[in-house]
C-alpha positions as CSV (number, residue, x, y, z in Angstrom):
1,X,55.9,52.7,45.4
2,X,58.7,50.6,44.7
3,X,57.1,49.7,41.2
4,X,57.3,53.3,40.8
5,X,60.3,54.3,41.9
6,X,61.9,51.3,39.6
7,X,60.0,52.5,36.8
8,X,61.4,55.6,37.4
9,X,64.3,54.4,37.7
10,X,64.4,52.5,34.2
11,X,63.5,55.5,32.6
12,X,66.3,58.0,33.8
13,X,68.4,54.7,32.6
14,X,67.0,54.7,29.1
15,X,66.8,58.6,28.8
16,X,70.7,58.5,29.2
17,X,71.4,56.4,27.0
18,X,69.3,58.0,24.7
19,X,71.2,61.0,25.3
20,X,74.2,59.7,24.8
21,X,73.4,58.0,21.4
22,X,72.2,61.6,20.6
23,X,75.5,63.2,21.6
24,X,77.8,60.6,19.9
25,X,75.0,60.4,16.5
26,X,75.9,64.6,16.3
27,X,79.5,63.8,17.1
28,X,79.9,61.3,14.2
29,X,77.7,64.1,12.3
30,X,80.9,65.9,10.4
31,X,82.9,62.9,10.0
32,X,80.2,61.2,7.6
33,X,79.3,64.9,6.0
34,X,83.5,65.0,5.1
35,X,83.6,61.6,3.8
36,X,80.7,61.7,1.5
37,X,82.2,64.7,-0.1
38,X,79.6,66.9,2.2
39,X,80.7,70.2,3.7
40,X,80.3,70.4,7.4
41,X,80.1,74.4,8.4
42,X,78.0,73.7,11.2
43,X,80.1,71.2,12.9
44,X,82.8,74.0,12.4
45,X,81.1,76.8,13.4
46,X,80.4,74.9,16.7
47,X,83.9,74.1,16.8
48,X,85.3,77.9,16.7
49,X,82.8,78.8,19.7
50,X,84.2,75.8,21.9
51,X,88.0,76.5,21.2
52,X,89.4,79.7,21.9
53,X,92.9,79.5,20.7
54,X,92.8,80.0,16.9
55,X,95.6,78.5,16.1
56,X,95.5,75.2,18.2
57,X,97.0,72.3,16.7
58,X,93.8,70.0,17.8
59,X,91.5,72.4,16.2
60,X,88.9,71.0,13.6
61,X,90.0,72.7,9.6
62,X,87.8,75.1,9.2
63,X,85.8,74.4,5.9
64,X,85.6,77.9,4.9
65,X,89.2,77.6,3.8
66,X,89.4,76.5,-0.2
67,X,92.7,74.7,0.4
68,X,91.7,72.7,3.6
69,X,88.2,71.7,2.2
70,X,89.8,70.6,-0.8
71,X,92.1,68.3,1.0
72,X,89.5,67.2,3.7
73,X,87.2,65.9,0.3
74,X,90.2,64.4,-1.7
75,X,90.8,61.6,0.8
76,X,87.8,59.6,0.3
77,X,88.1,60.3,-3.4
78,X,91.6,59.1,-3.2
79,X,90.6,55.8,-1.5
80,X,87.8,55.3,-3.8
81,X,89.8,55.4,-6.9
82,X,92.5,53.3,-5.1
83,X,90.4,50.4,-4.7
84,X,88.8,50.7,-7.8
85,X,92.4,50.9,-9.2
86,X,93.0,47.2,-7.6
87,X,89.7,45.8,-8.3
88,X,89.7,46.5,-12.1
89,X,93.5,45.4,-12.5
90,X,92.8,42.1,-10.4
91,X,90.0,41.7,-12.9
92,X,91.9,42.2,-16.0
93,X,94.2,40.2,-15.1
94,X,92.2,37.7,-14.7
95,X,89.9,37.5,-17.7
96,X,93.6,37.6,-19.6
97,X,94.8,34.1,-17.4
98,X,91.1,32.7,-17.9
99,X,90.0,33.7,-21.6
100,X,93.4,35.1,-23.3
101,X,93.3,31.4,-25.2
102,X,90.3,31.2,-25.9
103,X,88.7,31.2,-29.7
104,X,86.5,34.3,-29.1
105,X,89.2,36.6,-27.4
106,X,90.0,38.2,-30.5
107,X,93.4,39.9,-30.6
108,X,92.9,42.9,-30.9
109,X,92.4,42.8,-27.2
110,X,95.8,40.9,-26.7
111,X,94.0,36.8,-27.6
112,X,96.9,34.2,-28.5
113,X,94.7,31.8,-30.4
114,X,95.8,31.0,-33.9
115,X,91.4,31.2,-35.1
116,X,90.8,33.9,-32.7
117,X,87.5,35.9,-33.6
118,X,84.5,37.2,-32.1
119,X,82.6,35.1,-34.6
120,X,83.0,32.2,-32.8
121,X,81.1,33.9,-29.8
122,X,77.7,32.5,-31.9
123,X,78.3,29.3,-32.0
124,X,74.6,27.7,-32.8
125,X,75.4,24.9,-30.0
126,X,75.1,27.4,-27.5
127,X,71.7,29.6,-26.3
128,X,69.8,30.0,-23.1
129,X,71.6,29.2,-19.9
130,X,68.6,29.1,-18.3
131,X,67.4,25.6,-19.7
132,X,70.8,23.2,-19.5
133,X,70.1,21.6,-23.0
134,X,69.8,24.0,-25.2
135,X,73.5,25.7,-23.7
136,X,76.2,23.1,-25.0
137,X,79.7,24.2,-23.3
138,X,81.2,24.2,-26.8
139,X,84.9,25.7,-25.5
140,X,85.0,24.4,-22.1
141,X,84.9,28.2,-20.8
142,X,80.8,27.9,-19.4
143,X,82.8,27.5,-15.5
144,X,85.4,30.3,-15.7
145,X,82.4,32.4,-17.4
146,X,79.9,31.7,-14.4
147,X,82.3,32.8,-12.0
148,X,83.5,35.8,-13.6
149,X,80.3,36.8,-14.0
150,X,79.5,36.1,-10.6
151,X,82.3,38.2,-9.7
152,X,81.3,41.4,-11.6
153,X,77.9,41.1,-10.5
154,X,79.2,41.1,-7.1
155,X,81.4,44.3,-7.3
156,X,78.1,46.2,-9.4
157,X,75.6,45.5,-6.6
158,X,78.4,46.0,-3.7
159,X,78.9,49.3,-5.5
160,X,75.2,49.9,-5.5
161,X,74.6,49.2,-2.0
162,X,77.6,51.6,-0.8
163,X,75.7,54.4,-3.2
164,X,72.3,53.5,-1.5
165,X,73.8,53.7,2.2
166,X,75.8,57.0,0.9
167,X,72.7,58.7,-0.3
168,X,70.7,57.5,3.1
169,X,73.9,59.0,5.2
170,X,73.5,62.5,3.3
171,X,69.9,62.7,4.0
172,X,70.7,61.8,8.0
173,X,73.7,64.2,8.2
174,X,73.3,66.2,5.4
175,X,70.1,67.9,6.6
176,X,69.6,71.5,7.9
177,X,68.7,72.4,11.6
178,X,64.8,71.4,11.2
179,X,65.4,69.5,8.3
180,X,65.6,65.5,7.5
181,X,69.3,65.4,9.4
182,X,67.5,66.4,12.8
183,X,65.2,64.0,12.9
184,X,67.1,61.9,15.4
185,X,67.1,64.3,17.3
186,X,63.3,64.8,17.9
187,X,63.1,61.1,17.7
188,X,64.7,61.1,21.1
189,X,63.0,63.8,22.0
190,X,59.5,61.7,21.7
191,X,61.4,58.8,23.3
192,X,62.0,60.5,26.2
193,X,58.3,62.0,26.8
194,X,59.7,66.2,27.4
195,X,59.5,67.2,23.8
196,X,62.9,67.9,24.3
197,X,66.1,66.8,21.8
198,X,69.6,67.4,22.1
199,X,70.8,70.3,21.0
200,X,74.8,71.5,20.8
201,X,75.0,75.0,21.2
202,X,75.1,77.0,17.3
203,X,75.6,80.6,16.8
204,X,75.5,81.0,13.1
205,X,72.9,78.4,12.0
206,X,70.3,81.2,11.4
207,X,72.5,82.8,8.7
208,X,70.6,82.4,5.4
209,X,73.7,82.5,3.1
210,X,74.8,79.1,5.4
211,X,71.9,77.5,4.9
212,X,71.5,78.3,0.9
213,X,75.4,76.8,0.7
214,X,74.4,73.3,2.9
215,X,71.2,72.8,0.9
216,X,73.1,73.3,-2.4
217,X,75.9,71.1,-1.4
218,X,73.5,68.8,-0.4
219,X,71.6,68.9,-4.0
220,X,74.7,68.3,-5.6
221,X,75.8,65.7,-3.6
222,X,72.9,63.6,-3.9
223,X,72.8,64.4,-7.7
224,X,76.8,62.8,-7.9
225,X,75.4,59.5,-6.0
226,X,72.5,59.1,-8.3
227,X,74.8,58.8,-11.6
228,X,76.4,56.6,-10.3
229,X,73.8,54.6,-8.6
230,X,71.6,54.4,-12.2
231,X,74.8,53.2,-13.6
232,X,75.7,50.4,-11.1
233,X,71.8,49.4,-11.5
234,X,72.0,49.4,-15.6
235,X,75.3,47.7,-15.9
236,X,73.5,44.8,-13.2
237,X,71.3,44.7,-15.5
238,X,72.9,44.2,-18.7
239,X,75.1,41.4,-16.6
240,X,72.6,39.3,-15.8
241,X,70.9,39.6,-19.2
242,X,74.1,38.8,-20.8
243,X,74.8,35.4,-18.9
244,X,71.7,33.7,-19.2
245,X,72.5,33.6,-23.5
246,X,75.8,32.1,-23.9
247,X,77.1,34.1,-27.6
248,X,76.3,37.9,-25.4
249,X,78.2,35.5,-22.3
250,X,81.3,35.7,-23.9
251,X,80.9,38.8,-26.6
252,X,80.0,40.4,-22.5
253,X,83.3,38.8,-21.1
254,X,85.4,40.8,-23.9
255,X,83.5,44.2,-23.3
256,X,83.7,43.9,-19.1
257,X,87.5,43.4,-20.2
258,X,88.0,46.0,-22.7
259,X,86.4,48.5,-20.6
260,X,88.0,47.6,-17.1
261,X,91.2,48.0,-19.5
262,X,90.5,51.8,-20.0
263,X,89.1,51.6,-16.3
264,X,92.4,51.0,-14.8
265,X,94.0,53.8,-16.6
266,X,91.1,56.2,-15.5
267,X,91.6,54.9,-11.9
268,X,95.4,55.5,-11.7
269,X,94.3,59.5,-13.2
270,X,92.4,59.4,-10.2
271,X,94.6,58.2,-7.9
272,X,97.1,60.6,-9.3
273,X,94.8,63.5,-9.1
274,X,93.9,63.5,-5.4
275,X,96.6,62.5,-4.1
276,X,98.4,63.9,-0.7
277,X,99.8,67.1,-1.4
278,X,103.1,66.2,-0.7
279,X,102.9,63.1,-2.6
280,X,105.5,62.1,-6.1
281,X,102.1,61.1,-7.5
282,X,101.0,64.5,-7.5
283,X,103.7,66.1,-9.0
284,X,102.1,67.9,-12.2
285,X,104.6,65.9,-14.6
286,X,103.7,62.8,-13.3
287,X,99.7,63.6,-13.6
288,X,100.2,64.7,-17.0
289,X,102.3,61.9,-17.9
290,X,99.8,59.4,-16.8
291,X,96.8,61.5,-18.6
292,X,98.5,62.0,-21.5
293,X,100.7,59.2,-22.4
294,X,98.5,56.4,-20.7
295,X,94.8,57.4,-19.8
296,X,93.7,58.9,-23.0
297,X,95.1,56.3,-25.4
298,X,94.1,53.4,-23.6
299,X,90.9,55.0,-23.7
300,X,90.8,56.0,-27.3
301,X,91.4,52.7,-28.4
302,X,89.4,50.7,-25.9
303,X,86.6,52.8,-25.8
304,X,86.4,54.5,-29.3
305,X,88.0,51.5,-31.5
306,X,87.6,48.5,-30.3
307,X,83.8,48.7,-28.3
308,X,82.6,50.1,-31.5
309,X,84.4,48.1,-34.6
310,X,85.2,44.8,-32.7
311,X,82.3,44.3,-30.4
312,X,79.7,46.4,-31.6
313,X,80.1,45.4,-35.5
314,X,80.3,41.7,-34.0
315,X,76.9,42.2,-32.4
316,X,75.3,44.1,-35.2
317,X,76.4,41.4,-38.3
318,X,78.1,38.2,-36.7
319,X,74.9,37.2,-34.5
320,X,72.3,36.5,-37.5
321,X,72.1,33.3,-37.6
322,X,72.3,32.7,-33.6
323,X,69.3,34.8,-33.4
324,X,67.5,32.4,-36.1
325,X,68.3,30.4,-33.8
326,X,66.8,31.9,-30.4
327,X,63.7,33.0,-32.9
328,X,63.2,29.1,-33.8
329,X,63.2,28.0,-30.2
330,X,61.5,30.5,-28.6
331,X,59.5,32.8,-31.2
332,X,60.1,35.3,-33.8
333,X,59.6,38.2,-30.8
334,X,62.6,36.9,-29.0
335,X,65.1,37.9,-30.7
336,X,63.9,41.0,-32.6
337,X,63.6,42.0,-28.8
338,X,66.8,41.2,-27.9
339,X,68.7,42.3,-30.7
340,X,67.5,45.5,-30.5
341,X,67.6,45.7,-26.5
342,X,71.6,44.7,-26.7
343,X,72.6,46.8,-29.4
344,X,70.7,49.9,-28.2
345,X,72.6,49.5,-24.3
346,X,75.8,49.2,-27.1
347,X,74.6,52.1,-28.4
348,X,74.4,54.1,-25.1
349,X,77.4,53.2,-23.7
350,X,79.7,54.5,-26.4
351,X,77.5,57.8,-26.3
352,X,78.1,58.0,-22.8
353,X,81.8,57.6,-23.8
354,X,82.1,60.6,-26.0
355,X,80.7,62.2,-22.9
356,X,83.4,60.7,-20.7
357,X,86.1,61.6,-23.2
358,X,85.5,65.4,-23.7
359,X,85.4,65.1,-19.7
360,X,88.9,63.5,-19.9
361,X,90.3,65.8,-22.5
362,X,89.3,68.9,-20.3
363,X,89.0,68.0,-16.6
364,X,89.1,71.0,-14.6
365,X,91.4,69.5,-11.8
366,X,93.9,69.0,-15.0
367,X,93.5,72.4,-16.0
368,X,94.6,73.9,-12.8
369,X,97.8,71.1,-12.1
370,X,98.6,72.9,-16.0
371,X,98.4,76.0,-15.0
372,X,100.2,75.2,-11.2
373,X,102.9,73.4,-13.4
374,X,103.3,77.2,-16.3
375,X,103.6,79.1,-12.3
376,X,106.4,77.1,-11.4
377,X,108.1,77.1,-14.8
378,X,108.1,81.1,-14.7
C-alpha cells in the first residue's frame, strides 16, 4: 500500500508539473507569435474575456488594431536590422584594416596600393587550399583570409540556425486549435494518462474568418523565413567553395566587402524604417534622406558597377590561365566545372540584385512615410 500510495504520490507530482509547463508553454505562446512577425488573435481574444476594463493600462494591444500590430511587429524587425547594421559595419571595417593594402584590393573599392588590381587575385603560385603545397601564401594575406572567412562563415550559419529555430517556433505557436501548435498540449495530455490537455478558456476560436487569417499569416510567415534560410544556405555554400582555391579566396574577400558595403546602407534604411514612432530616425526627411542620398547610390555602384565590371569581368577574363592551371593538376573537368559553377552563382546574384533594387526604388513602407510626409506639408 505504501508502494501505491507513493506511486500515486509521484504521479500527482509529475502531472503538475506537467501542467504547469503546459500553462507557462501557452503563456509564452503570443510572445514568440509577436516576435516572429506572427499575429496572435487568439492570445488576444482570450485576453479581452479575462479583462473587463477596456481601457486598462495593463491590457494586452489588441492585434485587430492596424497601428498597434504594426508597432508590436516592427520591434523585432528593428532589432534585427540593428545588429545586422553592426555586424556588417564591424566587417567592413575590417576587410578595409586587413586587405585595403593589399595588391588585389583594387581601388575602385577604396585599395591604396600603387599595382592594385584584381589580376593579381590569379597568381599561378596559388590553388587548392586543401593540399598545403600547391597553395603558396604569395602576399602574406593566407592568415587574415582564414579568419575572415571563418568569420563570415560563422555569421551565415548563425543566421541559418536562428531561421531554422524561427521556422520550428512558427510551426509550435503558429498552429491552429487542433493543429501542429497544440500538440503540446495533447502531448501532456498522454503524459498524464486522462486524455486530457490544458485548455485556456476561447470564445472565438471557432470563427472561420480567424482561422483563414492565422493560417494565412502563418503561410506567409514561413514563406519570409525560407528566403532567407535558402540564401544563408547558398551564400555558405559559395564560402566554403571559395576558400579552399586561393584566386576565388581573395576575388571572394572583395565581393563579401563590396556587398556588406551596400549592406550597411540597406541596414541603416531598415533601422530607419521601423523605428519607434517617436523616434528622430523616423522622421520622414531623415528616412528619405538616408534612402535617397545614401542607400540607393551605395547600392548602385556596389551592386550594379562594381560586382558586375570589376569582379564579374575579373572572373570571366583574368582567371584563364589560373584555370590552366587547376586543369593541369587536377583534370580538364575541374575547371570547366568550376568556371562555370562560380560565374553562374555571379550571375545569380546580380539577378537577384535587379530584384532587390526595383524593391528598393519602390518599397511600400517608403511610399506611405512619402505620402505621411505630402499630409503634413498641406
Amino acid at each position: 500500500e505504501s508502494n501505491v500510495g507513493g506511486s500515486g504520490r509521484g504521479r500527482g507530482w509529475f502531472g503538475q508539473m506537467l501542467m504547469w509547463v503546459s500553462r507557462h508553454w501557452y503563456r509564452l505562446r503570443p510572445t514568440v507569435r509577436r516576435a516572429l512577425g506572427h499575429d496572435s488573435a487568439r492570445y488576444n481574444n482570450i485576453v479581452q474575456q479575462q479583462q473587463s476594463p477596456v481601457n486598462s493600462p495593463y491590457r494586452r494591444s489588441n492585434s485587430n488594431n492596424p497601428i498597434t500590430a504594426q508597432h508590436l511587429f516592427s520591434a523585432p524587425r528593428h532589432a534585427t536590422a540593428t545588429f545586422r547594421l553592426l555586424y556588417t559595419s564591424v566587417s567592413c571595417i575590417s576587410a578595409l584594416l586587413l586587405f585595403q593594402s593589399a595588391e588585389f584590393w583594387p581601388r575602385s573599392v577604396f585599395g591604396t596600393h600603387p599595382h592594385a588590381s584584381t589580376r593579381q587575385c590569379w597568381d599561378l603560385s596559388g590553388s587548392f587550399s586543401a593540399l598545403g603545397f600547391l597553395d603558396d601564401d604569395y602576399d602574406a594575406k593566407n592568415g587574415k583570409l582564414k579568419y575572415f572567412f571563418l568569420a563570415q562563415a560563422a555569421y551565415q550559419l548563425h543566421s541559418l540556425c536562428f531561421h531554422v529555430v524561427s521556422m520550428l517556433l512558427l510551426l509550435l505557436y503558429g498552429g491552429s486549435s487542433g493543429g501542429v501548435g497544440s500538440w503540446a498540449s495533447r502531448l501532456i495530455g498522454l503524459f498524464r494518462g486522462d486524455g486530457s490537455s490544458y485548455q485556456p478558456q476561447q470564445s472565438s476560436n471557432n470563427n472561420p474568418q480567424t482561422k483563414s487569417k492565422r493560417l494565412i499569416s502563418m503561410k506567409t510567415s514561413m514563406q519570409s523565413y525560407f528566403r532567407p534560410m535558402m540564401e544563408h544556405v547558398i551564400v555558405l555554400a559559395l564560402l566554403i567553395g571559395a576558400y579552399l582555391f586561393s584566386g576565388l579566396r581573395r576575388l571572394g574577400a572583395v565581393g563579401i566587402f563590396t556587398l556588406e558595403l551596400s549592406s550597411v546602407f540597406l541596414q541603416l534604411l531598415q533601422v530607419s524604417i521601423y523605428a519607434p514612432e517617436n523616434s528622430w530616425w523616423r522622421k520622414p526627411e531623415v528616412v528619405l534622406f538616408v534612402h535617397r542620398m545614401l542607400t540607393v547610390p551605395t547600392f548602385v555602384y556596389c551592386r550594379l558597377i562594381v560586382l558586375p565590371f570589376v569582379l564579374w569581368r575579373s572572373a570571366l577574363f583574368e582567371s584563364q590561365e589560373w584555370l590552366e592551371q587547376i586543369a593541369k593538376v587536377f583534370s580538364p573537368g575541374w575547371a570547366e566545372k568550376l568556371y562555370t559553377m562560380f560565374n553562374g552563382s555571379l550571375c545569380l546574384i546580380f539577378a537577384l540584385n535587379l530584384v532587390l533594387f526595383r524593391r528598393l526604388l519602390f518599397h511600400p513602407h517608403l511610399k506611405q512615410i512619402v505620402k505621411q510626409k505630402g499630409q503634413v506639408s498641406r
